[in-house]
N, C-alpha and C positions, 0 to 999 in steps of 0.2 A: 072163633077167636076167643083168650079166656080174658078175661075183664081183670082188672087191675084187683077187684077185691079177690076175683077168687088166686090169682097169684096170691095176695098176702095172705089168704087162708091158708095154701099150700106152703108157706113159706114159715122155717124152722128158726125162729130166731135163736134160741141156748146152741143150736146145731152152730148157724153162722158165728156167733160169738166166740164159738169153743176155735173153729177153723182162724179165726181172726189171732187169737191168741196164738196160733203154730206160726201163723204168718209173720209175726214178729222176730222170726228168731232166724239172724240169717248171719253167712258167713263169719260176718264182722263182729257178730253179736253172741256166740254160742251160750251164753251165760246170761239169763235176765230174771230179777226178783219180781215181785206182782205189784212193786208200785213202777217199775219201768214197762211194765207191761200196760197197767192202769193208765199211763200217760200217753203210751203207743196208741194204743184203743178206745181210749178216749170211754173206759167201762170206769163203772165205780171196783175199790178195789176190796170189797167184798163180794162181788159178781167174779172178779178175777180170781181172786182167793177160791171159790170155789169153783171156778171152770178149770185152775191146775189142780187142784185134789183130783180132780173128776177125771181128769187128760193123765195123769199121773195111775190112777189107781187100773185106767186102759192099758198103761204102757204106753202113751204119747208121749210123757215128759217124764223126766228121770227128776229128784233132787235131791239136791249139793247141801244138807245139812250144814256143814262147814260155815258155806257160803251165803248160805239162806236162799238159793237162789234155783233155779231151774234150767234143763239143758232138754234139748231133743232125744227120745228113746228110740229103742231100736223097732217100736211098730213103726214111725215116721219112714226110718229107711225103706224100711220092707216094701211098702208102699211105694215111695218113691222107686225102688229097685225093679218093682215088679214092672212099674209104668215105662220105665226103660225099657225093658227086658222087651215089652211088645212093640217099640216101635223101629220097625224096620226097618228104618232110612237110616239110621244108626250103619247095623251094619254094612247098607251098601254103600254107603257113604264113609266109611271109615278107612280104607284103601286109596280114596282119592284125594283126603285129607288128609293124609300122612302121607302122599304125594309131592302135595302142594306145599304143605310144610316144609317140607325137603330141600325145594326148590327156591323155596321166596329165605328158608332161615328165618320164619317169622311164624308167630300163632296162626292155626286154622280154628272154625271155630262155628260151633252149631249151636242154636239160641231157639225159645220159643219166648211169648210175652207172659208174662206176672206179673199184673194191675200195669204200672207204670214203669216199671223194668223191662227186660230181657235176663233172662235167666240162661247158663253157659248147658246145654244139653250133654256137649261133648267138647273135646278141644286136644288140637296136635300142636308138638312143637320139638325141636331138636336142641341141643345142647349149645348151639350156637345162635340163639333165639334174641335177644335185646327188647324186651319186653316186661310188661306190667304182669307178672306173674297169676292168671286166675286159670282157677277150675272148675270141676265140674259143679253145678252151684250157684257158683257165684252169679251176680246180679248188677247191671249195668242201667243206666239211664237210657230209655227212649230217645228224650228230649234229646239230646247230646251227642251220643254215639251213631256209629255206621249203620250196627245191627239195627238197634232200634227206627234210626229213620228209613231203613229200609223196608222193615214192618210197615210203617207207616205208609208209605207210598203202595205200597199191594196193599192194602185195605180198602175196602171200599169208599167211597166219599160221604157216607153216613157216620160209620166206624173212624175211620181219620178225622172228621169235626167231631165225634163226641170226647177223642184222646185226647186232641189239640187244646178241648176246652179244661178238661182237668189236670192237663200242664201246666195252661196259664194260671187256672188259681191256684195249683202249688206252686209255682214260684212267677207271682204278676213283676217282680220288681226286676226279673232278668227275661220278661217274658218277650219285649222286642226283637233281643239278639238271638233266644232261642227259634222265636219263627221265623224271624232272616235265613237261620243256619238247615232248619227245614223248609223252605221255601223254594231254597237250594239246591236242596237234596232233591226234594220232589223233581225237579227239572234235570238232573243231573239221570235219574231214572227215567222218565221220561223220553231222554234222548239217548243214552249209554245202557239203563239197564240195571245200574248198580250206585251206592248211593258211599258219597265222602264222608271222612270227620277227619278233619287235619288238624290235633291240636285241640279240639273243641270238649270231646270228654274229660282226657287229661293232658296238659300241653306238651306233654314228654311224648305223645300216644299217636299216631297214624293209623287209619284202619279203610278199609273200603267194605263191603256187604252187599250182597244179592239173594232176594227172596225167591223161595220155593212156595210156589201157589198150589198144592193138592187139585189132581183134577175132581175129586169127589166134594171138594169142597170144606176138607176139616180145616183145620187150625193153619195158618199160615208159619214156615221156619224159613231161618235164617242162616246162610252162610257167610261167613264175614275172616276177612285176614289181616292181622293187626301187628303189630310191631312198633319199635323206636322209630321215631322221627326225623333223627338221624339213619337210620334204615332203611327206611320204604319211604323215598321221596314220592311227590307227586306223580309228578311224572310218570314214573317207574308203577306206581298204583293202575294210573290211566291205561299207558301203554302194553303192560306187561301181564300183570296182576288181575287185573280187572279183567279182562278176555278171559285171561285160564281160569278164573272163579264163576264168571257167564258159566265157561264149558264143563266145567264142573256140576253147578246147579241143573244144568240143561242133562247130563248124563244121569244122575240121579233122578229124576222126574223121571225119564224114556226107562230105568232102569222096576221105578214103582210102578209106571203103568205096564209092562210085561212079567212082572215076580211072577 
């Protein structure tokens, strides 16, 4: 077993700081200067100053003279594109989520975790869709959301209290209602398999979610079907939705363990 010192000997701190800086920049945010980065990361912002020279002179971060400011370069994609590229649940999954899309008229939609999010892996939808427009990318609350509490529940009970614990100190003063709404969830798994958010991420928003647990044991994903509220009643979530996303998840699994 390695001892705590010699993890912090093996461990790169300029390496972590540089990663923490990528980390910052997401969807909402494609444009950030090195004091909003400095505030993000809480780095002094001569440390940042020179983690984006450094990240920039890579080809990690492009900059917007203009603007003063810094945006994601195309090694970031690469990167990202390539990590796609290998994971094959993608493509056998991507036929039955343009399926299901079809069917419900609402997003389908494949997640893995980043830190306290759910990040969108892939996502179907039709032109007749009533929904919160996101893509691939984009990044959703744990706490909150379908996906996430879905995650949560296929974790272990080790991993679920250490999540559970850095929810609440990011946000103790909503921290009640969010373990009510996971409490929930948990149970709702538990007994059905698939885990609710009625309203709770964003109140226009409906979604239900069911985890795909790797039998070799990697990283746990999520599939999840989301729509207008006015859309995908409960009901209709429980009764209808929620089975064909079971059967969905369950085809995909039987699918990786024969590729």
């Amino acid at each position: 077993m390695i001892d705590n010192g010699a993890k912090e000997r093996k461990f790169v701190t300029a390496l972590a700081r540089g990663l923490d800086v990528l980390k910052c920049f997401g969807a909402g945010d494609p444009f950030l200067g090195n004091s909003q980065i400095a505030e993000r990361t809480g780095l002094a912002k001569s440390t940042v100053s020179r983690l984006t020279y450094t990240l920039c002179e890579k080809g990690y971060l492009g900059y917007l003279a203009e603007h003063n400011k810094y945006r994601l370069s195309t090694a970031v994609i690469s990167l990202s594109y390539a990590r796609l590229a290998q994971m094959d649940v993608r493509k056998i999954a991507r036929p039955l989520m343009q399926g299901l899309a079809e069917h419900t008229e609402a997003s389908v939609n494949f997640g893995v975790r980043d830190r306290l999010n759910m990040v969108y892996i892939d996502t179907y939808r039709n032109s007749s869709t009533y929904s919160v427009q996101l893509d691939v990318g984009s990044q959703i609350s744990i706490a909150t959301s379908s996906m996430g509490r879905a995650y949560l529940a296929a974790s272990s009970e080790e991993k679920r209290a250490q999540l559970m614990e850095e929810i609440r100190l990011s946000d103790e003063e909503n921290w009640p209602r969010i373990k009510e709404g996971m409490d929930r969830a948990l149970t709702e798994y538990k007994e059905r398999g698939y885990c609710l958010s009625l309203g709770e991420w964003r109140p226009e928003s409906h979604a239900i979610a069911v985890p795909l647990v790797p039998e070799d044991g990697s990283e746990i994903m999520v599939f999840s079907c989301s729509g207008a509220s006015f859309q995908l009643r409960a009901q209709e979530l429980e009764d209808d939705i929620g089975p064909r996303l079971l059967n969905l998840v369950a085809n995909v699994k039987t699918a990786m363990t024969y590729k």
